[in-house]
C-alpha positions as CSV (number, residue, x, y, z in Angstrom):
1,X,45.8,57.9,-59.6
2,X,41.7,57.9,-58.8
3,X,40.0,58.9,-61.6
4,X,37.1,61.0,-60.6
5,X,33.8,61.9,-62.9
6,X,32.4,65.2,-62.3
7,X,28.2,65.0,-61.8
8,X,25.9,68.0,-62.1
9,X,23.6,69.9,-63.9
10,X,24.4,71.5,-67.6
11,X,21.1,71.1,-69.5
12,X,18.7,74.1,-68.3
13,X,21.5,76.7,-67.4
14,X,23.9,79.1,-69.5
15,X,26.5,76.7,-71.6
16,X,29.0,79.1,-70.4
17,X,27.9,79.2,-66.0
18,X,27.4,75.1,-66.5
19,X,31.3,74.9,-67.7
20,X,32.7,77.7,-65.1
21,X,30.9,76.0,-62.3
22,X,32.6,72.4,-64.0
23,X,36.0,73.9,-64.6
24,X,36.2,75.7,-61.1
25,X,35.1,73.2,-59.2
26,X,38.2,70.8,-61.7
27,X,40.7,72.9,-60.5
28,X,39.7,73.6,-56.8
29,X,40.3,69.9,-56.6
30,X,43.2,69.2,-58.7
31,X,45.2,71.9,-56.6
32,X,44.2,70.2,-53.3
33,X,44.7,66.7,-54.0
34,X,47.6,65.0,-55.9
35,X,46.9,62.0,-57.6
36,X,43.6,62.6,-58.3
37,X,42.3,63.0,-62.7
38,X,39.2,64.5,-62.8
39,X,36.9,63.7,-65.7
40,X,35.1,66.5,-66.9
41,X,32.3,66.2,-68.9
42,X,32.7,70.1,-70.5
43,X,35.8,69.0,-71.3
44,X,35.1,65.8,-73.6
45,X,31.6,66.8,-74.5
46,X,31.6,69.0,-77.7
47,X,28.7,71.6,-77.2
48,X,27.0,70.9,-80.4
49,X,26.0,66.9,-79.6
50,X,22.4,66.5,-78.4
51,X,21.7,65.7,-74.2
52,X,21.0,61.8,-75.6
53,X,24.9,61.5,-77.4
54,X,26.0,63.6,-74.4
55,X,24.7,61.1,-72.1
56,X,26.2,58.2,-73.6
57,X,29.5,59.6,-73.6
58,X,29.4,60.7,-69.9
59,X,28.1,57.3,-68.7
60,X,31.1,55.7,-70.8
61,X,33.6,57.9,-68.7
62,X,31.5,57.7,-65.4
63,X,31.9,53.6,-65.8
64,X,35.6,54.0,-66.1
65,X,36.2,56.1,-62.8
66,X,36.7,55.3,-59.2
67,X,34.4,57.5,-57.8
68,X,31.7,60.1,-58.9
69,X,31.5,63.9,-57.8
70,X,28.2,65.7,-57.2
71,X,27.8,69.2,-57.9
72,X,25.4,71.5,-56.2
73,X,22.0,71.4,-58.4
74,X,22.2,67.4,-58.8
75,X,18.9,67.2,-57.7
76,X,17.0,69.0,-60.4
77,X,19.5,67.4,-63.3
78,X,17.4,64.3,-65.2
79,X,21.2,63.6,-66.4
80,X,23.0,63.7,-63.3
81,X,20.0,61.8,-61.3
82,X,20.5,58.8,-64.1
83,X,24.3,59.0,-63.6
84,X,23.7,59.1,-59.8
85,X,21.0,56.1,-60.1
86,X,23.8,53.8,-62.2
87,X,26.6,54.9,-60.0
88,X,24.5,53.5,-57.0
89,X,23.5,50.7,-58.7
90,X,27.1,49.2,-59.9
91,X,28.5,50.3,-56.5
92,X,30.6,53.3,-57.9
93,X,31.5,55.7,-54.8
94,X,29.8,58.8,-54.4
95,X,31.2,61.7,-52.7
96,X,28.7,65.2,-52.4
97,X,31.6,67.9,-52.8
98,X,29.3,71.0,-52.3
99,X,27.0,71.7,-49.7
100,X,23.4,70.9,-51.1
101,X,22.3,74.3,-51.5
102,X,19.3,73.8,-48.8
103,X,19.0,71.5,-46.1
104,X,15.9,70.4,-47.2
105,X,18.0,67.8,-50.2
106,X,19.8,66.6,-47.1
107,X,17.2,63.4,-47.0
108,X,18.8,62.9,-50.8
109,X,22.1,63.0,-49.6
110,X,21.4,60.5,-47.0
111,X,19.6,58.4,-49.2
112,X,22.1,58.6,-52.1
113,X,25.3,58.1,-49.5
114,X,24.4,56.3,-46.1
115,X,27.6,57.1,-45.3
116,X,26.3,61.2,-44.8
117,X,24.4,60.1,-42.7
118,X,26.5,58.2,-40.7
119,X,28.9,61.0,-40.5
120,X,26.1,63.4,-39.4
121,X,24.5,60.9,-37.1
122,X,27.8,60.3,-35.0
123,X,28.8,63.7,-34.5
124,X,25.2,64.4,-33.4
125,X,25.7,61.8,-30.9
126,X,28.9,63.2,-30.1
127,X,27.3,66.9,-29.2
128,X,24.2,65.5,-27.1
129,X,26.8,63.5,-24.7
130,X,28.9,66.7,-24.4
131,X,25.5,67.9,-23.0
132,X,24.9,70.4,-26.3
133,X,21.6,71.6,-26.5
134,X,19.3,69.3,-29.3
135,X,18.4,73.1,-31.4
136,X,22.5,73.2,-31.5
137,X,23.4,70.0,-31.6
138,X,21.8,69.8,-35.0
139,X,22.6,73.0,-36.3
140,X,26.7,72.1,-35.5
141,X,26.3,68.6,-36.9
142,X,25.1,69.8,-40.4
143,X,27.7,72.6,-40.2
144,X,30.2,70.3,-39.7
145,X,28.6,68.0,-42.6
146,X,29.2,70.9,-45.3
147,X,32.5,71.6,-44.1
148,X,33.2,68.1,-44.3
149,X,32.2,68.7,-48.1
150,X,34.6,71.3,-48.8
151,X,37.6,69.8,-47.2
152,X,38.6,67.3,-47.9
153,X,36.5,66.2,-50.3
154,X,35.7,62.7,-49.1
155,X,38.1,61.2,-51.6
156,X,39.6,59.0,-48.8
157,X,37.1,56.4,-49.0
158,X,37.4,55.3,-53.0
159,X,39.7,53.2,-53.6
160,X,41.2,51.8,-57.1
161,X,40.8,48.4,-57.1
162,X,40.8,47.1,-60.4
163,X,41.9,50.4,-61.9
């Protein structure tokens, strides 16, 4: 079973929208992957702790997963950005399973998981040698990317050594 810890923004928004957004997004992949425990942090994390106890406990059950989970607003979230930052740095897979809400955090992405890129740079290739226009090229490339983020997840690539 991959254990997977759910990244994203709480602190800023409505208690209630953060654990919706947390909670949906739970059980959209719980009912399309078997195998997979997702550790959510509205789940273990009682309301009433303070964002500096809340952060120790969420790095404690990031550490024990295979694999972190981005949730769209990542980018404006001190929390998840730390999480993100010692994810990447003790080699913890990172999968982006929403869209980035604007193209414009696409750079992020890239930078965050070269494997995006990768992704996006080969079917890009793929479309100019089909003779696809560059304006369309692009535009069906990063189409393709946030469907690739909806379905299936990226889940394929972490694996559970050690787990």
């Amino acid at each position: 079973m991959k254990h997977i810890y759910l990244c994203g923004p709480v602190t800023g928004r409505p208690l209630e929208e953060a654990r919706q957004h947390f909670n949906s997004v739970s059980q959209k992949i719980c009912a399309g992957h078997g195998g997979i425990y997702i550790r959510n942090p509205m789940q273990f994390c009682p309301p009433v702790i303070g964002w500096h106890e809340a952060m120790r406990l969420c790095i404690s059950e990031m550490f024990r997963s295979d694999g972190i989970a981005l949730l769209q607003g990542w980018q404006r979230s001190k929390g998840a950005n730390l999480e993100l930052e010692l994810a990447y740095q003790v080699h913890i897979p990172i999968v982006f399973i929403e869209p980035p809400v604007r193209p414009l955090y696409l750079t992020e992405v890239f930078a965050t998981a070269p494997e995006t890129q990768w992704y996006y740079n080969a079917r890009l290739l793929q479309f100019r040698r089909e003779g696809v226009e560059e304006n369309l090229a692009e535009e069906r490339a990063l189409a393709e990317l946030t469907n690739r983020y909806l379905d299936p997840y990226g889940f394929e690539y972490i694996n559970e050594e050690g787990k």
